[in-house]
KETORPA-755740 format. One record per residue (C-alpha): residue in one letter; residue number from 1; x, y, z. Coordinates in steps of 0.25 Angstrom, whole numbers, plus 5000, padded with zeros to 4 digits. Layout:
<sites>
  aa    i     x     y     z
   A  NUM     X     Y     Z
...
</sites>
This chain:
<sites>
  aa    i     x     y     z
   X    1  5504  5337  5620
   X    2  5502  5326  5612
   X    3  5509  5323  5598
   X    4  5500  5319  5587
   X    5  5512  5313  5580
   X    6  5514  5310  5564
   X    7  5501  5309  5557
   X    8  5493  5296  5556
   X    9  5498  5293  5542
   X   10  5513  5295  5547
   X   11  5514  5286  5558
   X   12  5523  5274  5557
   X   13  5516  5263  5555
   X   14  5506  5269  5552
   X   15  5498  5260  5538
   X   16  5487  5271  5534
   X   17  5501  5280  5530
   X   18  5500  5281  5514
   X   19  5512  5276  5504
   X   20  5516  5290  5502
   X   21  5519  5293  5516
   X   22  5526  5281  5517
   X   23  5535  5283  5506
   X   24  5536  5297  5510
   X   25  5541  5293  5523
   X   26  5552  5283  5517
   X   27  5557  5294  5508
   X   28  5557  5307  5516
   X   29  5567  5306  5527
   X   30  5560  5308  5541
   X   31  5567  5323  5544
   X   32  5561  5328  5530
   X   33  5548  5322  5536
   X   34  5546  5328  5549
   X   35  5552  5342  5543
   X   36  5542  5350  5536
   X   37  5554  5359  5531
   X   38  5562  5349  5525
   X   39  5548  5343  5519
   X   40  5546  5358  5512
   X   41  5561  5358  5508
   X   42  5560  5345  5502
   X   43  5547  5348  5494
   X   44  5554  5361  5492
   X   45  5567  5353  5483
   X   46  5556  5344  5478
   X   47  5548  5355  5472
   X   48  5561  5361  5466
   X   49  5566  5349  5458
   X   50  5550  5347  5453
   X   51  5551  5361  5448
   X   52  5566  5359  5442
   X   53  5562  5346  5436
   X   54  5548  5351  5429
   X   55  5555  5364  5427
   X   56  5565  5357  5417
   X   57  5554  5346  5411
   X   58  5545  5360  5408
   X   59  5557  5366  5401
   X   60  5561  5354  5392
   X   61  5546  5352  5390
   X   62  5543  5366  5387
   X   63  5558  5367  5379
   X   64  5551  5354  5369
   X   65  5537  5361  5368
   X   66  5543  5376  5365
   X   67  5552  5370  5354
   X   68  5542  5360  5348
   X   69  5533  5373  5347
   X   70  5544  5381  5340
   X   71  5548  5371  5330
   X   72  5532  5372  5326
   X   73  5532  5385  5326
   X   74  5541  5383  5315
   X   75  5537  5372  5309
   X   76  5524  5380  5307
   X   77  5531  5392  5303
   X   78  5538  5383  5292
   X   79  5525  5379  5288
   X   80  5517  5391  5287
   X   81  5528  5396  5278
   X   82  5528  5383  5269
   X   83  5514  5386  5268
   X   84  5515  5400  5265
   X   85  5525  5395  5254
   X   86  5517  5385  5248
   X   87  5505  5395  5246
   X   88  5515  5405  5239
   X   89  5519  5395  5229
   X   90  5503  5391  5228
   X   91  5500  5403  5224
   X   92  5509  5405  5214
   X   93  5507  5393  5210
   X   94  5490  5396  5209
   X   95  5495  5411  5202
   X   96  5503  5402  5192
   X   97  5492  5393  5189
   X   98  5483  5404  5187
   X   99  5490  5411  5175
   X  100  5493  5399  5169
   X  101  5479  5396  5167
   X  102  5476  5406  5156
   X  103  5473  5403  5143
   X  104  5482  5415  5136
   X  105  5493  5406  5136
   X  106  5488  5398  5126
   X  107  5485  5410  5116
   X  108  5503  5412  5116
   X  109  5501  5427  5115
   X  110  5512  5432  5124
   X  111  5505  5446  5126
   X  112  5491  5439  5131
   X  113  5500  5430  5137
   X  114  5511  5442  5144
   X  115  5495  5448  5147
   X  116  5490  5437  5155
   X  117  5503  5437  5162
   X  118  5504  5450  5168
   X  119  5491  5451  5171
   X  120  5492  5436  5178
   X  121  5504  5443  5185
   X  122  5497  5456  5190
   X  123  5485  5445  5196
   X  124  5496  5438  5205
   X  125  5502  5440  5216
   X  126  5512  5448  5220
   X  127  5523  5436  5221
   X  128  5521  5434  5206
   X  129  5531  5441  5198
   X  130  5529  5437  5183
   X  131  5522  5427  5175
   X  132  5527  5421  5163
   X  133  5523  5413  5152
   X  134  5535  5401  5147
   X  135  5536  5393  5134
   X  136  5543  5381  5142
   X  137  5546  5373  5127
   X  138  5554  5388  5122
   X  139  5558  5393  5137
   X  140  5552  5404  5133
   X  141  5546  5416  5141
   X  142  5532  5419  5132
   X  143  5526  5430  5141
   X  144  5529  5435  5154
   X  145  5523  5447  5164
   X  146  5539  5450  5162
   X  147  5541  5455  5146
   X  148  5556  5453  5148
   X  149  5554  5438  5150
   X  150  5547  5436  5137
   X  151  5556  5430  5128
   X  152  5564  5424  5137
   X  153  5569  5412  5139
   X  154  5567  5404  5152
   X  155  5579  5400  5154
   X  156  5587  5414  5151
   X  157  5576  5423  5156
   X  158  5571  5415  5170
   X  159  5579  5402  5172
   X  160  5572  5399  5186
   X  161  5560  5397  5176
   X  162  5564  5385  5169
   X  163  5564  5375  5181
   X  164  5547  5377  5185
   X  165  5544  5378  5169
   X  166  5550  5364  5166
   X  167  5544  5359  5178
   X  168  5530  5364  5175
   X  169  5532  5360  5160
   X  170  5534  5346  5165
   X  171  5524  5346  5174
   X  172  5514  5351  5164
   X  173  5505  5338  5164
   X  174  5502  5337  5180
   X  175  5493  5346  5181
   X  176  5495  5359  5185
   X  177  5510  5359  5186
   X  178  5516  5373  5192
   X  179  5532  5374  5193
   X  180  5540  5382  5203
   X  181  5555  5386  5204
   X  182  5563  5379  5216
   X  183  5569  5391  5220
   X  184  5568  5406  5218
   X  185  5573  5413  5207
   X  186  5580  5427  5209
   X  187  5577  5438  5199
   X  188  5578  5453  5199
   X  189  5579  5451  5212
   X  190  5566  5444  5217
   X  191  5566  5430  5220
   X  192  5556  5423  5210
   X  193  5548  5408  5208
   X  194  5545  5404  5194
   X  195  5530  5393  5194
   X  196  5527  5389  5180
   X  197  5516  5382  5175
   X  198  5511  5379  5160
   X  199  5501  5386  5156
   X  200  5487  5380  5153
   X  201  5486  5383  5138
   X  202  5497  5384  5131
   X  203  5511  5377  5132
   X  204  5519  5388  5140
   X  205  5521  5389  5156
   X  206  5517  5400  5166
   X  207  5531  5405  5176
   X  208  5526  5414  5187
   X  209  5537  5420  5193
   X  210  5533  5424  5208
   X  211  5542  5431  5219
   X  212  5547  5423  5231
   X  213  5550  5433  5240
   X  214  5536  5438  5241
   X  215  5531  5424  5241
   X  216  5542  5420  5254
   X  217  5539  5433  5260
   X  218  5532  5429  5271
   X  219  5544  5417  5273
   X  220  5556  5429  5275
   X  221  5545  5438  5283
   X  222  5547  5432  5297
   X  223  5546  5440  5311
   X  224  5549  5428  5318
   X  225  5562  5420  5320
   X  226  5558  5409  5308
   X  227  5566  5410  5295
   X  228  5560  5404  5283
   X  229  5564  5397  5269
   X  230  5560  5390  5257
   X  231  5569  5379  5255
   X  232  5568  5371  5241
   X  233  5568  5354  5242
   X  234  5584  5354  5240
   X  235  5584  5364  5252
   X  236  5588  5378  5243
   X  237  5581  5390  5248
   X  238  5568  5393  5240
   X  239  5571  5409  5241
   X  240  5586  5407  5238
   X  241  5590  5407  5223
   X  242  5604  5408  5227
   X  243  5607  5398  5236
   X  244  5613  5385  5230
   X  245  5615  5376  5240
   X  246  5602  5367  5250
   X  247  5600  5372  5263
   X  248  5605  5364  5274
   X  249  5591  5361  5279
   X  250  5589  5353  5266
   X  251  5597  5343  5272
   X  252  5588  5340  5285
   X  253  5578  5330  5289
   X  254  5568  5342  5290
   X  255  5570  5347  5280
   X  256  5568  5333  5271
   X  257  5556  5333  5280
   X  258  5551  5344  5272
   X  259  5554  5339  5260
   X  260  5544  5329  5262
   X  261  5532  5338  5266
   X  262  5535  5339  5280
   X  263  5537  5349  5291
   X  264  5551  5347  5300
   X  265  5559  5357  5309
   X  266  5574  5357  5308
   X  267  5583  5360  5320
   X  268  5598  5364  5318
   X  269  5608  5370  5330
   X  270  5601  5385  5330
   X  271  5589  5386  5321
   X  272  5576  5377  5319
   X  273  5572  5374  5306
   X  274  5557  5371  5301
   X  275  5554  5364  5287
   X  276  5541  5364  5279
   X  277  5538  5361  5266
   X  278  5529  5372  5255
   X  279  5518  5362  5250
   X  280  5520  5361  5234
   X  281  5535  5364  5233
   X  282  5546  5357  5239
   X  283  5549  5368  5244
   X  284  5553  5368  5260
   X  285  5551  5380  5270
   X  286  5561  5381  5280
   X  287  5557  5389  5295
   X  288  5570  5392  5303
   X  289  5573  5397  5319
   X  290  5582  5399  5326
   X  291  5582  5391  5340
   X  292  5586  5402  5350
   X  293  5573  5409  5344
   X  294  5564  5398  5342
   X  295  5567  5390  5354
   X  296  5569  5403  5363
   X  297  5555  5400  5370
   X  298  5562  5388  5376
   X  299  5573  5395  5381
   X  300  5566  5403  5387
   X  301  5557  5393  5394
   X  302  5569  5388  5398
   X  303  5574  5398  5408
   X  304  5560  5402  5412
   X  305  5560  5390  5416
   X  306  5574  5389  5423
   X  307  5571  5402  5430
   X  308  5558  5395  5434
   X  309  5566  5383  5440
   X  310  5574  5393  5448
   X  311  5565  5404  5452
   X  312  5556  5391  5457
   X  313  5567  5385  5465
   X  314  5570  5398  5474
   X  315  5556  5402  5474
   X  316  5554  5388  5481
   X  317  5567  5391  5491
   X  318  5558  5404  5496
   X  319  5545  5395  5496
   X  320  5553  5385  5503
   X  321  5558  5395  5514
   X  322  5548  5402  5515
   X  323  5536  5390  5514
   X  324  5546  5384  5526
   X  325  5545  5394  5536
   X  326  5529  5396  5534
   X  327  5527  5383  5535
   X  328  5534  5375  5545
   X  329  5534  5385  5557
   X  330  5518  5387  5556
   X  331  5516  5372  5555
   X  332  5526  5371  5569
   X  333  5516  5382  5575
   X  334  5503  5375  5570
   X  335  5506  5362  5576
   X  336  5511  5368  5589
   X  337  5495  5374  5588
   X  338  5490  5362  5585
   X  339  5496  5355  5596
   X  340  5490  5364  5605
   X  341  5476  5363  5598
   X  342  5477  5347  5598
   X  343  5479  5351  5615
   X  344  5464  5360  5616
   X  345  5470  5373  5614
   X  346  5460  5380  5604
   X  347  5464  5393  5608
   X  348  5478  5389  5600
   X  349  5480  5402  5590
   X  350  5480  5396  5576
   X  351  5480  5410  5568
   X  352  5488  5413  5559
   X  353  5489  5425  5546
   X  354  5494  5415  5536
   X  355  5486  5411  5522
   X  356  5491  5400  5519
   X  357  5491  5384  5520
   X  358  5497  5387  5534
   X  359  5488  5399  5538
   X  360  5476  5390  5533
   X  361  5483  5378  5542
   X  362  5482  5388  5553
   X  363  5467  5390  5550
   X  364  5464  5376  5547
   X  365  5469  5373  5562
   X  366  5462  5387  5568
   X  367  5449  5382  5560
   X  368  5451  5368  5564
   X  369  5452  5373  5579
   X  370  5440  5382  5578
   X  371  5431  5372  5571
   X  372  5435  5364  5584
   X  373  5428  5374  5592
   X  374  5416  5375  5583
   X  375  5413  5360  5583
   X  376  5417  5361  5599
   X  377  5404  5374  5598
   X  378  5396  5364  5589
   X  379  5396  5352  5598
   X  380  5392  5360  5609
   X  381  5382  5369  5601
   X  382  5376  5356  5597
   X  383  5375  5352  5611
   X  384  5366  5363  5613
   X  385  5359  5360  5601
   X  386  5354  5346  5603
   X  387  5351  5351  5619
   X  388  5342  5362  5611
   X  389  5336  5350  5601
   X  390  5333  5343  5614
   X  391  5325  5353  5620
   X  392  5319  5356  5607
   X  393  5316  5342  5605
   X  394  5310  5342  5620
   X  395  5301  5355  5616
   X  396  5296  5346  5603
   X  397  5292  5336  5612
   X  398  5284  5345  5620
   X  399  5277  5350  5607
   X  400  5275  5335  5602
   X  401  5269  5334  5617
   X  402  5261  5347  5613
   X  403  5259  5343  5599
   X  404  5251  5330  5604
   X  405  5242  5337  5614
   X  406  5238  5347  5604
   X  407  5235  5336  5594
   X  408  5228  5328  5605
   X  409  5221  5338  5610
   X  410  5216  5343  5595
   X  411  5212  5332  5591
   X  412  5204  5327  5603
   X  413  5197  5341  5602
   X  414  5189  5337  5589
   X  415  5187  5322  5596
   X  416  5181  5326  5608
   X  417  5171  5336  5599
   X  418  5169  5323  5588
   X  419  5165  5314  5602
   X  420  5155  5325  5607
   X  421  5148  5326  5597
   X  422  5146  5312  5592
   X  423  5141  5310  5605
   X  424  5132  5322  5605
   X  425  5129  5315  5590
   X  426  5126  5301  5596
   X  427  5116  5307  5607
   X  428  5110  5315  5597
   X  429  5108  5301  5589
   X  430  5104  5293  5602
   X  431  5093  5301  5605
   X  432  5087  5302  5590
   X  433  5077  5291  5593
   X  434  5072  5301  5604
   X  435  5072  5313  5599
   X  436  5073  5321  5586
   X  437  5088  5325  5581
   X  438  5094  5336  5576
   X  439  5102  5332  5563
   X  440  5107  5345  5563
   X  441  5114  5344  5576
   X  442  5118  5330  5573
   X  443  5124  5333  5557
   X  444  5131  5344  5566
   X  445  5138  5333  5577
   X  446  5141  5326  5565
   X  447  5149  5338  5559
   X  448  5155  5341  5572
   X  449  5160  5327  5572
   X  450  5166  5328  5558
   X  451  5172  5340  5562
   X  452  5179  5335  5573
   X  453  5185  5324  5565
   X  454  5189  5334  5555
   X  455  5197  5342  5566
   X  456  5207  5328  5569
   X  457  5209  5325  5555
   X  458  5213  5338  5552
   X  459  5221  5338  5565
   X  460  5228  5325  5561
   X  461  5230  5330  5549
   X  462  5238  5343  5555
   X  463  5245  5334  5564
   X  464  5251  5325  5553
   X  465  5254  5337  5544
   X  466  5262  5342  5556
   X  467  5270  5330  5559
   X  468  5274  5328  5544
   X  469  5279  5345  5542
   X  470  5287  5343  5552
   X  471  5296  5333  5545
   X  472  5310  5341  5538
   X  473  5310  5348  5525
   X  474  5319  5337  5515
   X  475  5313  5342  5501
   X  476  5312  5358  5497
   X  477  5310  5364  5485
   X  478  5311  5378  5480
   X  479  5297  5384  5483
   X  480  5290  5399  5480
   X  481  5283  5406  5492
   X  482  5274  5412  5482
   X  483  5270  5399  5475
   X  484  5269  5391  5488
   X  485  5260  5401  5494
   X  486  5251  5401  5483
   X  487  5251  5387  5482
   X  488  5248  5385  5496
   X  489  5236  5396  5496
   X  490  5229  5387  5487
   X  491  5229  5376  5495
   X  492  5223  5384  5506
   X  493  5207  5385  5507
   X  494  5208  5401  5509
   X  495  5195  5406  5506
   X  496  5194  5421  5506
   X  497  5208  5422  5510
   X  498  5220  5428  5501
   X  499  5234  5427  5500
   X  500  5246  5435  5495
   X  501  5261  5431  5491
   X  502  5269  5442  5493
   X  503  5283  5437  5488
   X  504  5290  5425  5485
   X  505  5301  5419  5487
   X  506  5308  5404  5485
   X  507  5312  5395  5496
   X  508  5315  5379  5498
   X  509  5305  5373  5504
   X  510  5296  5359  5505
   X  511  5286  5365  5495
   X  512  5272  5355  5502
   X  513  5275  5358  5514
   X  514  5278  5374  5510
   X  515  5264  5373  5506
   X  516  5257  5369  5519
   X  517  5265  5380  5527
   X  518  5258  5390  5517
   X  519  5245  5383  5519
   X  520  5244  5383  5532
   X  521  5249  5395  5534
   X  522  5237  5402  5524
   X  523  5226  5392  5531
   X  524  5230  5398  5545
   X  525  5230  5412  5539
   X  526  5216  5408  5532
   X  527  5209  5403  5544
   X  528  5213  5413  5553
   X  529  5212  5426  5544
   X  530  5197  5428  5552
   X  531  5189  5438  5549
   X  532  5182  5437  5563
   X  533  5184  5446  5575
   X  534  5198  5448  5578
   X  535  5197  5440  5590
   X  536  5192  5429  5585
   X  537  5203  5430  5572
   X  538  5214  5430  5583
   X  539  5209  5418  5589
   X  540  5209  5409  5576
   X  541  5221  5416  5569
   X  542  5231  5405  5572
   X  543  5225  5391  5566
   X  544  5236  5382  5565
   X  545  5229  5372  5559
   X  546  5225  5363  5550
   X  547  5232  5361  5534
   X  548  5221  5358  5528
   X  549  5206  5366  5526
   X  550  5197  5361  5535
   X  551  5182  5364  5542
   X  552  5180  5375  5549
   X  553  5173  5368  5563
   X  554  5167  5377  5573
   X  555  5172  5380  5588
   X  556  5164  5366  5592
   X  557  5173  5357  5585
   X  558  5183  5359  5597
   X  559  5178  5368  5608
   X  560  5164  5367  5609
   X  561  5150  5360  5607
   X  562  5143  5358  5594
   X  563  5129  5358  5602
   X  564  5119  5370  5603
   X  565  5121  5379  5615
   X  566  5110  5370  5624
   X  567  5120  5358  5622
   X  568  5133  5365  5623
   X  569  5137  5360  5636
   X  570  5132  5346  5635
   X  571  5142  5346  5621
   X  572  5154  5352  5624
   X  573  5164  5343  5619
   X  574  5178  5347  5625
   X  575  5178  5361  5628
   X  576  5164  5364  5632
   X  577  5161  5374  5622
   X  578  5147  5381  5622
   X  579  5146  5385  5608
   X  580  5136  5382  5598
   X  581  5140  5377  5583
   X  582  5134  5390  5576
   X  583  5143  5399  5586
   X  584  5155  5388  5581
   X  585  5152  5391  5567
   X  586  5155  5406  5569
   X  587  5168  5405  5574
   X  588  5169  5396  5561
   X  589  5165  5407  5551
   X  590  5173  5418  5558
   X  591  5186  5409  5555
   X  592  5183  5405  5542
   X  593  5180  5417  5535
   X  594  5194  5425  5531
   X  595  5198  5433  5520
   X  596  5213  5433  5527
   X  597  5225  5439  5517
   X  598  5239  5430  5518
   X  599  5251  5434  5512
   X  600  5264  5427  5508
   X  601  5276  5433  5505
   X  602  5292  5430  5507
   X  603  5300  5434  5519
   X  604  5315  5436  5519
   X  605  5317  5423  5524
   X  606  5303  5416  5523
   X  607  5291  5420  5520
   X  608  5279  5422  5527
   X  609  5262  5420  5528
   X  610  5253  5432  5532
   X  611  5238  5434  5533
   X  612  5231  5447  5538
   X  613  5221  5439  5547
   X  614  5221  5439  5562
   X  615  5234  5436  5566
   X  616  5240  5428  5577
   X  617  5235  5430  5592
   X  618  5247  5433  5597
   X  619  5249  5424  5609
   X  620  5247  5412  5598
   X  621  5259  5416  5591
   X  622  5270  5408  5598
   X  623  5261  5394  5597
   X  624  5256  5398  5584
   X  625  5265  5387  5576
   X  626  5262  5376  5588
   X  627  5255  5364  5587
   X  628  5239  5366  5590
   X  629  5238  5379  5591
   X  630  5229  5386  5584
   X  631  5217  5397  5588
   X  632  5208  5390  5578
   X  633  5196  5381  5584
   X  634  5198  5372  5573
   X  635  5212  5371  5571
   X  636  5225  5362  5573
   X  637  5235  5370  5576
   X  638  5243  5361  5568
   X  639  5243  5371  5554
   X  640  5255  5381  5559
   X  641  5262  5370  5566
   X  642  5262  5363  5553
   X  643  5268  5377  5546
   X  644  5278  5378  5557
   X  645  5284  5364  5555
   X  646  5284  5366  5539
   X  647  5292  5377  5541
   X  648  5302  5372  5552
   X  649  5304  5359  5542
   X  650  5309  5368  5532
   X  651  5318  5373  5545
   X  652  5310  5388  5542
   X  653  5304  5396  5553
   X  654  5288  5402  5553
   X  655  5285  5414  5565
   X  656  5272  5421  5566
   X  657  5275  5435  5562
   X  658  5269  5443  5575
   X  659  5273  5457  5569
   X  660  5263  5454  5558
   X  661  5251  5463  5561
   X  662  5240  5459  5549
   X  663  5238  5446  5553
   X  664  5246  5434  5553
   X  665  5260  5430  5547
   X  666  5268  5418  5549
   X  667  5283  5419  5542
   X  668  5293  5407  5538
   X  669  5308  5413  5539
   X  670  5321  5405  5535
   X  671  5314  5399  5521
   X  672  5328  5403  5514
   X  673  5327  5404  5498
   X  674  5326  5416  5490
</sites>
């Protein structure tokens, strides 16, 4: 048996071998290369560090992105709670403003004064506690929602007080100045602000004392692991009256950060720190985490993706087991099999129950071997075919041969009749000196003549028709069986004749030539519905004529003599008929006068033509499609030849339907469409 050997592009030597296979033979050592189970193991390692080195660049990655999105989470939580700060101290602020504004202050009655004050106070918020009214020049309180303070000095009664009032006293002439306290103050046990302002008449100042617990609420009342504070510019807690010494955050770069209007986050050994500054204070607010909980995320990345590290490796050990045994000893049987396919053995077994890629190998070879067969079937099947188009191409010969005869034949028909009578018309003529003429009998000649020539055009005419429907369908359209039929019908001189569509239905087709299928079709159903005799109906019921309308010429034209019945043998022209013209004309009028029905309607795969008039003799049903034949004196015999190729262009099929009893029916089958 012969050995195929390394592929083509594996050859030494060999120059269509690409640069990766070379460098992949210079770095691969020969006995990985020819091992397929050292090639999977390799692969196997490779895989493993790929998985070990991505494994620790996804952790790393991931570690950065979970901690930068933590630190956000508590920049923003710093932020949110500035904001929240800042808009606590606006509103008292606005509060303040608002009962500053009134003119009773400028009257100096301490009851209408003491009035507008309590009812100012039960208008506020909740967080407002007392509002009280200040002469700055005595340090004198003059009126307040609290009668004990009246009377009382500043400095004994309230001394947080004094620092806002001297600062608002100062900054009288800028405006709208409003003065806070740094820090809370503690009194009967709530932890209070003082914001002063002067009044706008009068020379006095406004304190409105508001609660700060109530106002840092929402700074203490945290479900998360995030702590919050308020720390003043020197780093002093806000909410912490009693605590005398700066933070130590105060001394960081963050936290300086804040100072200047900016957002910073702070990291010490085990806890994270976030800074923000409250808009319209100097005050700073302060988020804190803890790492272990903040960071926990990445930890726990971490050994997800340790585990994964691990878990991958032995799960590749199994798939490299397991992947090696599958593999390698069906490869060693599959090219045994192929070795014995390569040697004409097609019966070789190539089944097998697998699914996968190897299965499917298995399958490609078994499909590979059985397409072998079919094309071995297909040539030989071919053969036979072009021997069949031989013979069939032998048989169309034979109908050319045919064809011509016919064609000859019919058209010397017509001539010979033209040539008897012009020289039954040119005797006539020679003895005119002699004797008198009948102008009738020569108008008559003439017509006969006429006639004759009539019959080879329209002859011609066929034969032309023929030859250029038998050319293949290129171009179709989406056409309707009702809308062609009816279309067709008035093309058609029908006379008395009527015609039905029963149905519709849409098909591809070459809608012109569509067209003369239907109109031959309904002229043959036309000229042969007789109303004569039934035998003389069954005798012209199969036209196959011409496509266009035409005169109707007596039995003379072809088979018999125009003269009277005195001169019948002396005329005869080819057949040596002895009929007279008038007893021509009667068979004329017994063809022409129908009042014959055709119906159209769909089949299931075509549809079809039917008249109720004769019907087809039935030995003239087998040659009722070929050229020439016809049972009509004055016909072609080309009209249902010229249906029939139509049809077979468009690779359809037409039969006469011979269990149709009323009359005839032609139906076209394999039209397709809906």
């Amino acid at each position: 048996m012969r050995d195929s050997g390394p592929p083509e592009g594996e050859r030494e030597g060999d120059p269509k071998r690409s640069v990766v296979s070379r460098v992949a033979r210079s770095v691969v050592p020969g006995v990985v290369r020819r091992s397929y189970a050292l090639k999977l193991a390799l692969a196997l390692f490779v895989v493993v560090l790929l998985i070990a080195g991505i494994g620790v660049v996804s952790y790393v990655q991931i570690q950065g992105i979970i901690e930068a999105d933590a630190e956000d989470t508590l920049r923003s939580t710093a932020t949110v709670q500035s904001d929240a700060v800042g808009e606590w101290i606006g509103g008292i602020e606005s509060q303040t403003r608002g009962i500053a504004t009134s003119d009773v202050y400028g009257t100096r009655d301490r009851e209408a004064i003491r009035d507008h004050l309590r009812d100012s106070r039960a208008l506020a918020g909740e967080d407002v506690v007392g509002a009280h009214y200040v002469n700055p020049e005595s340090d004198e309180i003059v009126a307040s929602t609290d009668s004990d303070y009246e009377g009382e000095s500043v400095a004994t009664a309230v001394p947080a007080w004094s620092a806002p009032i001297e600062r608002a006293t100062a900054d009288s002439g800028d405006g709208d100045p409003i003065a806070s306290s740094d820090r809370a103050y503690e009194r009967n046990g709530r932890l209070l602000m003082a914001f002063a302002r002067p009044v706008r008449v009068g020379d006095g100042v406004l304190v409105v004392v508001a609660d700060v617990r109530q106002g840092f609420e929402q700074l203490y009342r945290s479900e998360t692991i995030t702590t919050t504070r308020v720390l003043t510019a020197d780093g002093r807690e806000v909410a912490a009256p009693r605590q005398s010494r700066p933070a130590p955050l105060s001394d960081t770069s963050a936290f300086g950060a804040a100072r200047d209007g900016e957002t910073a986050i702070h990291d010490r050994d085990a806890d994270v720190f976030a800074f923000a500054p409250v808009d319209g204070t100097d005050w700073i607010v302060v988020a804190e985490a803890p790492k272990a909980q903040l960071y926990q995320a990445g930890e726990t990345v971490g050994r997800n993706v340790a585990f994964l590290i691990v878990t991958s490796l032995a799960a590749l050990a199994v798939v490299g087991l397991v992947l090696g045994r599958g593999t390698v000893l069906p490869l060693i049987r599959l090219r045994e099999r192929t070795r014995a396919l390569e040697a004409g053995e097609f019966d070789v077994d190539l089944r097998t129950a697998r699914e996968d890629e190897i299965g499917r190998l298995f399958a490609s070879f078994a499909a590979m071997r059985d397409a072998l067969r079919t094309q071995i079937r297909e040539t030989e099947a071919a053969r036979k075919r072009a021997e069949r188009s031989s013979r069939k191409l032998a048989r169309q010969n034979e109908r050319l041969d045919q064809f011509a005869s016919t064609v000859s034949h019919d058209l010397r028909n017509p001539l010979n009749v033209a040539d008897g009578y012009r020289d039954l018309l040119e005797s006539k003529l020679a003895d005119a000196e002699s004797e008198d003429v009948d102008l009738e009998e020569l108008q008559a000649y003439a017509t006969r003549i006429d006639e004759s020539h009539e019959r080879m055009e329209t002859i011609i005419a066929d034969v032309l028709a023929l030859a250029r429907e038998e050319n293949s369908i290129d171009d179709t359209v989406s056409v309707d069986l009702e809308s062609v039929a009816t279309d067709a019908w008035a093309n058609v001189d029908h006379e008395d004749a009527t015609v039905s569509v029963v149905g519709s239905r849409t098909f591809e087709a070459d809608r012109e030539r569509l067209l003369r299928v239907f109109e031959n079709l309904f002229r043959n159903s036309v000229e042969h519905g007789s109303t004569s005799s039934p035998s003389q109906a069954q005798e012209n019921s199969v036209e196959h004529g011409s496509t266009d309308s035409r005169p109707q010429a007596d039995d003379s034209v072809e088979h018999g003599s125009t003269s009277p019945p005195s001169h019948a043998q002396e005329d005869a022209v080819e057949h040596g008929s002895t009929s007279s013209p008038s007893q021509s004309g009667q068979t004329d009028v017994q063809q022409g006068d129908s009042s014959v029905s055709i119906e159209v309607g769909p089949t299931e795969t075509g549809f079809y033509v039917a008249d109720d008039g004769p019907g087809i003799p039935t030995d003239a049903v087998d040659d009722v499609f070929e050229y020439g034949a016809t049972t009509a004196e004055d016909g072609t015999g080309f009209g249902l030849a010229i249906v029939e190729s139509i049809v077979s262009a468009h690779d359809w099929t037409i039969a006469v339907d011979e269990r149709y009893d009323d009359g005839a029916k032609f139906v076209v089958s394999d039209v397709g469409g809906e």
